[in-house]
C-alpha positions as CSV (number, residue, x, y, z in Angstrom):
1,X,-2.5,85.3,-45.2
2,X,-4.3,88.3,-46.0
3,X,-4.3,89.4,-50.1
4,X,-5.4,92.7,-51.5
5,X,-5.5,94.1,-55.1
6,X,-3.7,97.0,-53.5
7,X,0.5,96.8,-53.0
8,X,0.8,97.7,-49.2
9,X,3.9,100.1,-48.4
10,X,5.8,100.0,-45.7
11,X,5.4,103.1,-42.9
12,X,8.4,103.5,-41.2
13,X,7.7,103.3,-37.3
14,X,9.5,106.5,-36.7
15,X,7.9,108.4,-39.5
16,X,6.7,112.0,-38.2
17,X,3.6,113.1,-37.9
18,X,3.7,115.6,-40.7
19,X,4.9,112.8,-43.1
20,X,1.8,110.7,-41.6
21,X,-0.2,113.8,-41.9
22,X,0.2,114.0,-45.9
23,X,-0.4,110.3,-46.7
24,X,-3.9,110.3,-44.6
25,X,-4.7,113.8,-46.6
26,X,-3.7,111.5,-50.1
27,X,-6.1,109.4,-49.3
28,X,-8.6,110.9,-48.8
29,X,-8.3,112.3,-51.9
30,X,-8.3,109.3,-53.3
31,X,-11.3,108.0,-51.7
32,X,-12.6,111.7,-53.2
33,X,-12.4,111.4,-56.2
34,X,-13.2,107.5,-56.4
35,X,-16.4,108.3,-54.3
36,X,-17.3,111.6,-54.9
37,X,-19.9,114.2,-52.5
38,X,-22.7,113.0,-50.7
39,X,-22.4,109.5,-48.6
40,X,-22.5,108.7,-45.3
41,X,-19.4,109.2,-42.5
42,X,-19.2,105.6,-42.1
43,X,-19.1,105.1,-45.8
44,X,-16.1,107.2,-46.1
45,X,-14.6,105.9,-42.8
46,X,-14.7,102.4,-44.6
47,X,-13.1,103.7,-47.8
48,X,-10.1,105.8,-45.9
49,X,-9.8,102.9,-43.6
50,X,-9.0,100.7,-46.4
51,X,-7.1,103.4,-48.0
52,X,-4.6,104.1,-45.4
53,X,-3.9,100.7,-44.8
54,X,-2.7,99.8,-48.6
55,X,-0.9,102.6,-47.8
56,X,0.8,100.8,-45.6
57,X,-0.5,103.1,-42.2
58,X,-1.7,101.7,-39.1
59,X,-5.4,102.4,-38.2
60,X,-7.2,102.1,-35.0
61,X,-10.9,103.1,-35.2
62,X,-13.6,104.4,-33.3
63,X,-11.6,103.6,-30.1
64,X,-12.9,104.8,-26.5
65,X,-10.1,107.1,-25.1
66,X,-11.0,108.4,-21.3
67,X,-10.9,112.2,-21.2
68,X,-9.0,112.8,-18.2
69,X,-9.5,116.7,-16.1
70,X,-6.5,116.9,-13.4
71,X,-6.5,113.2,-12.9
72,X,-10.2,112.4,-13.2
73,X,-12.2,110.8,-15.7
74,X,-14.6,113.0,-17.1
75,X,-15.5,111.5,-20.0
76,X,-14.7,109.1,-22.7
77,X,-13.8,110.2,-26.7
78,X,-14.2,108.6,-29.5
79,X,-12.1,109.6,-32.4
80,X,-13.3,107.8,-35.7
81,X,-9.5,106.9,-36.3
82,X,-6.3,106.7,-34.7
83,X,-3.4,106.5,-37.7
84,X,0.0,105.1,-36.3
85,X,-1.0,105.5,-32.9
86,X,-0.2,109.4,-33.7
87,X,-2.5,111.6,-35.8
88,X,-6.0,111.6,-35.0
89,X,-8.7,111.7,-37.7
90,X,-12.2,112.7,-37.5
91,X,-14.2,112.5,-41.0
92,X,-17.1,114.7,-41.7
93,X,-19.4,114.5,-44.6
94,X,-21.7,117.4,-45.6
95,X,-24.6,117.6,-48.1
96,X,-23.6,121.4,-48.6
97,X,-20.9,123.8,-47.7
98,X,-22.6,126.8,-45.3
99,X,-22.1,129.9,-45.9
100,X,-19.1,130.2,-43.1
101,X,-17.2,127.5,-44.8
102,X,-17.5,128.9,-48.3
103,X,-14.3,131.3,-48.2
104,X,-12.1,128.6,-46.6
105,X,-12.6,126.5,-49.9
């Protein structure tokens, strides 16, 4: 048996990607604001990954997913996770915003 410090919830099988959506946004706001700016991908990827699971989500990560072009494989992706077998989430870490993502923020 498995014990965390962290109460898992329960994420109802059926639950729609919009409602999937929000939780993997509050987490990473949680791993935010508990790690702040300036690590690694794969440092963050750890922390949401452990995130989204207390919250009781299902994660696949870093999976190889065929890209397929009218029936052929062309190539393979590799999204860094795969939450409830639904939403796709690829994390990106920068040291600074550029100057064409300033006015989104």
């Amino acid at each position: 048996m498995v014990h965390s410090k962290f109460p898992v919830k329960a994420v109802p099988s059926d639950m729609p990607e919009n409602a999937i959506t929000e939780r993997i946004i509050k987490c990473a706001i949680a791993v935010h604001r508990e790690l702040g700016p300036g690590l690694l991908e794969s440092v963050y990827e750890e922390a949401l990954d452990i995130e989204c699971k207390a919250e009781g989500l299902v994660v696949a990560r870093q999976l190889k997913v065929p890209v397929l072009y009218r029936g052929q494989t062309i190539g393979e992706y590799k999204p860094d996770m795969l939450v409830n077998d639904l939403v796709i989430v690829e994390i990106k870490a920068l040291s600074d915003l550029t100057p064409y993502l300033k006015p989104r923020c």
